[in-house]
N, CA, C and O atoms as a GROMACS GRO file, in nm:
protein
  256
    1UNK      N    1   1.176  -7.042  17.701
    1UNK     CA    2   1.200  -6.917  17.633
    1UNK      C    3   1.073  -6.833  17.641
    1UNK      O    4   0.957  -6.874  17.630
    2UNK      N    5   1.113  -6.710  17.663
    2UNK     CA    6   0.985  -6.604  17.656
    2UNK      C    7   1.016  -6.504  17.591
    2UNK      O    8   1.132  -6.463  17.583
    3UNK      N    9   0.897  -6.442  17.523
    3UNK     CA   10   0.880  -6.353  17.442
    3UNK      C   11   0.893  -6.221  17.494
    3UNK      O   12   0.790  -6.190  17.554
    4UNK      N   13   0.965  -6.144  17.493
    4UNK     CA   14   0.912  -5.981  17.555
    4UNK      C   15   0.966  -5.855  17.461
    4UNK      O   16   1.062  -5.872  17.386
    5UNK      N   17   0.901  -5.734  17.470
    5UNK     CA   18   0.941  -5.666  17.365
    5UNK      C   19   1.101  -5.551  17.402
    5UNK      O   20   1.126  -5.480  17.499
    6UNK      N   21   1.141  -5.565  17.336
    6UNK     CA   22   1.234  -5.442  17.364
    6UNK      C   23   1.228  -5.311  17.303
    6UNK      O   24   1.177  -5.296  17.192
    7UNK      N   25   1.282  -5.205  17.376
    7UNK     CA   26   1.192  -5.046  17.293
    7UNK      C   27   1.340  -5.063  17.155
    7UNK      O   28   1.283  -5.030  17.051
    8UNK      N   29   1.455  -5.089  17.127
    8UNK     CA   30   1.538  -5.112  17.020
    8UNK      C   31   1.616  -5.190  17.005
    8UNK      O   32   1.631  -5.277  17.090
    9UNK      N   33   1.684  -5.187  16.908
    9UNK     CA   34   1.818  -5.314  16.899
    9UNK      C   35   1.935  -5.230  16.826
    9UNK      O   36   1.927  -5.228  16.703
   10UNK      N   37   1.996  -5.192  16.858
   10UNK     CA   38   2.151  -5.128  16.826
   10UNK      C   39   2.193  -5.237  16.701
   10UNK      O   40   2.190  -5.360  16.704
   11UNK      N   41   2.234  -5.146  16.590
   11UNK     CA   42   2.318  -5.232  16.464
   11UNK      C   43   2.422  -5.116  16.479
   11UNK      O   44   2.384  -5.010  16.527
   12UNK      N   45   2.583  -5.137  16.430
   12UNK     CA   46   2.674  -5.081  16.409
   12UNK      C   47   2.688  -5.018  16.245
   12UNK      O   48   2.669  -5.107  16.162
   13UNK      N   49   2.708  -4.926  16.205
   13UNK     CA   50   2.709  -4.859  16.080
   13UNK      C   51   2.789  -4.948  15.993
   13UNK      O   52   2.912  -4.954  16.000
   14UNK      N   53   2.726  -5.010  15.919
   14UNK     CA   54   2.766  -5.122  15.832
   14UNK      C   55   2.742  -5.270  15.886
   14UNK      O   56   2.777  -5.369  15.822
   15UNK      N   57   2.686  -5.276  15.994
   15UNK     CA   58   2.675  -5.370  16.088
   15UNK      C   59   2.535  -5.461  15.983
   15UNK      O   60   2.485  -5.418  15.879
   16UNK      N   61   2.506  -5.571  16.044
   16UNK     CA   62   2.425  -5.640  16.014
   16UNK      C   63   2.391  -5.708  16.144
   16UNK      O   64   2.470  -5.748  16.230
   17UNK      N   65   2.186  -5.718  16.141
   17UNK     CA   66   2.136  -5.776  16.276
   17UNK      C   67   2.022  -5.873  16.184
   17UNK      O   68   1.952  -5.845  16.086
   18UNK      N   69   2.034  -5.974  16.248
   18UNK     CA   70   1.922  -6.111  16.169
   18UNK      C   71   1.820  -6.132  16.224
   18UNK      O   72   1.832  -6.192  16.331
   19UNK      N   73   1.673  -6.094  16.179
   19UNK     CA   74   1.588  -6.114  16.259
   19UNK      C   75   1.545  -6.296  16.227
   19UNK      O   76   1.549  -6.345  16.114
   20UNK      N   77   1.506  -6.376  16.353
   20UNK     CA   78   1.483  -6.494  16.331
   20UNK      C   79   1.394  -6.547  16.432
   20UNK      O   80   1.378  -6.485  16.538
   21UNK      N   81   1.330  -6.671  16.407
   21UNK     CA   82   1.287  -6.744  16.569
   21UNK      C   83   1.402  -6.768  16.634
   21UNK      O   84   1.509  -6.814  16.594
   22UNK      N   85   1.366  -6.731  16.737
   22UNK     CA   86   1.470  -6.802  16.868
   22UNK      C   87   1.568  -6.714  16.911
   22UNK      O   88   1.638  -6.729  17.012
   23UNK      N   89   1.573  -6.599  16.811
   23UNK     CA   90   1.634  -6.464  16.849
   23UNK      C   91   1.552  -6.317  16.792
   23UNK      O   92   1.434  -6.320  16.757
   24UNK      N   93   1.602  -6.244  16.791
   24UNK     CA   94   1.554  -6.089  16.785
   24UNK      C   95   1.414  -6.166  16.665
   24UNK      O   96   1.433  -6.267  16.598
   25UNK      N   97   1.278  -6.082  16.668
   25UNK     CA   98   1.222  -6.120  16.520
   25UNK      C   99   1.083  -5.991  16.526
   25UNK      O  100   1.002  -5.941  16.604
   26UNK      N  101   1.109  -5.987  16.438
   26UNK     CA  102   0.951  -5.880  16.419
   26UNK      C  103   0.796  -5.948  16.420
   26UNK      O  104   0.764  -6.052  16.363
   27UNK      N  105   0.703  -5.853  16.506
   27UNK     CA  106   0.581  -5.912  16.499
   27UNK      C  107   0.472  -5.808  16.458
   27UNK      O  108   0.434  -5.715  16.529
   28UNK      N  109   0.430  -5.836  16.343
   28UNK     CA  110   0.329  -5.738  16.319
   28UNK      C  111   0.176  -5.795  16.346
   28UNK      O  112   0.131  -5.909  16.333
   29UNK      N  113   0.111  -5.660  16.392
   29UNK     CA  114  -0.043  -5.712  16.418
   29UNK      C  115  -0.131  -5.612  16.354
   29UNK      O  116  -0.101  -5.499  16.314
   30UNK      N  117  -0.284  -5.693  16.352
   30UNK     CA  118  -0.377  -5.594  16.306
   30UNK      C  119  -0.290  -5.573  16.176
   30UNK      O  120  -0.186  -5.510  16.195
   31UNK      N  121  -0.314  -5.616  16.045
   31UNK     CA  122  -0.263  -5.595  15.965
   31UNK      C  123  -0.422  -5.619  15.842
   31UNK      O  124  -0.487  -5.723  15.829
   32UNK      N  125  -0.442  -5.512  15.784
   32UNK     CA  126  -0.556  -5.544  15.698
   32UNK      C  127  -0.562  -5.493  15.514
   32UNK      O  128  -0.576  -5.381  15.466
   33UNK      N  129  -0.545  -5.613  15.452
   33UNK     CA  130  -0.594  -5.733  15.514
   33UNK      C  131  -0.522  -5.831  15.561
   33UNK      O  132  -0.404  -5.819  15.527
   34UNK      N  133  -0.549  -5.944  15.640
   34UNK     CA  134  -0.475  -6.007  15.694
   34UNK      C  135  -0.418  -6.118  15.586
   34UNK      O  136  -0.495  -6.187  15.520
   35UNK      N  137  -0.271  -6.127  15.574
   35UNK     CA  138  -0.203  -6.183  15.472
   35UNK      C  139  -0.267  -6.378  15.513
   35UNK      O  140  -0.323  -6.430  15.610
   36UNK      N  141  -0.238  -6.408  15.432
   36UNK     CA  142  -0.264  -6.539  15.444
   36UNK      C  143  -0.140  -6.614  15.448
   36UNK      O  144  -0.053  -6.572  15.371
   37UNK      N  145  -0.102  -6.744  15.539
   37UNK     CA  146   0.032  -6.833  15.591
   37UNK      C  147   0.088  -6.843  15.489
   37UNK      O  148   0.016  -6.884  15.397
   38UNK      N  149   0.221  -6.815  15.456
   38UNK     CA  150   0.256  -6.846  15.302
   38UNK      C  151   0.296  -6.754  15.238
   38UNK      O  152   0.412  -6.749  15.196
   39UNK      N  153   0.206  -6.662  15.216
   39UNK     CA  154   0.235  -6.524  15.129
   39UNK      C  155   0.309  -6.460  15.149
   39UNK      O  156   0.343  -6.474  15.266
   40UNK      N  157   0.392  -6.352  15.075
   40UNK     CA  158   0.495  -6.236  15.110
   40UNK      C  159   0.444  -6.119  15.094
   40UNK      O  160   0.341  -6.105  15.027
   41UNK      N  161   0.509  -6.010  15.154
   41UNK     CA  162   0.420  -5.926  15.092
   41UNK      C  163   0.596  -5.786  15.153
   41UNK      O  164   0.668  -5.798  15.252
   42UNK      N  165   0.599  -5.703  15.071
   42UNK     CA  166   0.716  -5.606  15.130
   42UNK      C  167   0.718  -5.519  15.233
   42UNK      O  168   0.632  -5.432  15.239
   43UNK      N  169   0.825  -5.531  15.337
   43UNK     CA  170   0.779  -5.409  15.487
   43UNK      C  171   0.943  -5.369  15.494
   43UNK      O  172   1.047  -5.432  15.479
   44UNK      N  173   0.907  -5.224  15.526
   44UNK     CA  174   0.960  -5.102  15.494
   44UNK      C  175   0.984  -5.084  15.630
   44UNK      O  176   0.900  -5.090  15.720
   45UNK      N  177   1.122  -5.059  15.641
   45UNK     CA  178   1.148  -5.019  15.825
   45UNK      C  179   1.220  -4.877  15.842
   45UNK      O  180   1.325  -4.835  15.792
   46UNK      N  181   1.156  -4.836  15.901
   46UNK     CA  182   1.259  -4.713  15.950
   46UNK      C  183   1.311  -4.680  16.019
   46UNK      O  184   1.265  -4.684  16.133
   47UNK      N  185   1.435  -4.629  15.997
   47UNK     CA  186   1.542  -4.610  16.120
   47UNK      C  187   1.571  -4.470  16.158
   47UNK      O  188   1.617  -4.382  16.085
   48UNK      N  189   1.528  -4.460  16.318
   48UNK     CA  190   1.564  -4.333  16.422
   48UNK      C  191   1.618  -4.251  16.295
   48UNK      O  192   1.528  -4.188  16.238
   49UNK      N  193   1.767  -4.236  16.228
   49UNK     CA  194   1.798  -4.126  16.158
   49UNK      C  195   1.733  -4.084  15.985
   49UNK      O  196   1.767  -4.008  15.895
   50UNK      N  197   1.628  -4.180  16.009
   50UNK     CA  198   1.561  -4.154  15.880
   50UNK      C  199   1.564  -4.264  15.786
   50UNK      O  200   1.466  -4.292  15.718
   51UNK      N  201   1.658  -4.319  15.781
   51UNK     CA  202   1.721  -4.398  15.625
   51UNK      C  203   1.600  -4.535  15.658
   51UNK      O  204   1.547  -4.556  15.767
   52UNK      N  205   1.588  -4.583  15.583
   52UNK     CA  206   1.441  -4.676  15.563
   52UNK      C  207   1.548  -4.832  15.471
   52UNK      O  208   1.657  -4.815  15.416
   53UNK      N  209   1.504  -4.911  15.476
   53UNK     CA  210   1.556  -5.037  15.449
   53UNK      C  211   1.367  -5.154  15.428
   53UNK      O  212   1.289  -5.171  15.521
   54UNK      N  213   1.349  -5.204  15.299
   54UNK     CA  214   1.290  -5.248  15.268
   54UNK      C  215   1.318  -5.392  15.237
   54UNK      O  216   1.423  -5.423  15.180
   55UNK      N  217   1.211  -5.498  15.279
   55UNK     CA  218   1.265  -5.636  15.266
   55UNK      C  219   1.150  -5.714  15.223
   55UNK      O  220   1.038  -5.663  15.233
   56UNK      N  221   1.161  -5.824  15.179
   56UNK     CA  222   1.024  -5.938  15.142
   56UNK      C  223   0.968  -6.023  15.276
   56UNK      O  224   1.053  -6.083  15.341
   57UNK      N  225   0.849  -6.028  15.312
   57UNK     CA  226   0.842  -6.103  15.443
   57UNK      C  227   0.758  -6.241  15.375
   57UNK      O  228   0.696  -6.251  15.269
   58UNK      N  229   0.779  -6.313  15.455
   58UNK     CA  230   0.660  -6.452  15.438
   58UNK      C  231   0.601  -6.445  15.603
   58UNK      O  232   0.649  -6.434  15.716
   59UNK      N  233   0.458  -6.458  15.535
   59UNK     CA  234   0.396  -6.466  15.650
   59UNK      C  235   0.355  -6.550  15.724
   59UNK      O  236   0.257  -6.603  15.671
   60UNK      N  237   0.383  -6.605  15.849
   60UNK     CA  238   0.397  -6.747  15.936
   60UNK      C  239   0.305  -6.746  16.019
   60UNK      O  240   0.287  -6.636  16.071
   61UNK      N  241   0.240  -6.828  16.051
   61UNK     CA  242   0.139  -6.890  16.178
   61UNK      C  243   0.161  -6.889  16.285
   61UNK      O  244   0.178  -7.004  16.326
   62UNK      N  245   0.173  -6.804  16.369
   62UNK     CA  246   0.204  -6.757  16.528
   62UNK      C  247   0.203  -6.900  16.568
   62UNK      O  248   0.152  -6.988  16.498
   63UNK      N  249   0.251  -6.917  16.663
   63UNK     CA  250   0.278  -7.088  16.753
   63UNK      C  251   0.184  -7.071  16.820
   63UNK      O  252   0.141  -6.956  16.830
   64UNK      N  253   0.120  -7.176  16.886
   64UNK     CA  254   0.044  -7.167  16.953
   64UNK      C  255   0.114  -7.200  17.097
   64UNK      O  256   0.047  -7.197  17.200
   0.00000   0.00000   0.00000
């Protein structure tokens, strides 16, 4: 399996998309300060027509 980025991901209006390992997942970098493995902290997404959707993240240890 390899990692590569895509410029979006299409959801259907009312639709639901799961970000996870091993499929679609968000990667944030340069983040300061840098959260520590474990912690949550809230990220705010925004979507092309504006509308914003807010969620709790835990923050995980990149694989090596």
């Amino acid at each position: 399996m390899k990692m590569r980025p895509v410029p979006h991901v299409s959801v259907v209006a009312g639709g639901k998309m799961r970000f996870e390992p091993g499929g679609y997942h968000l990667m944030v970098f340069d983040m300061s300060p840098t959260p520590e493995v474990g912690s949550s902290f809230e990220l705010t997404i925004e979507f092309e027509n504006g509308i914003t959707a807010t969620g709790i993240v835990v923050a995980k240890r990149l694989a090596q």
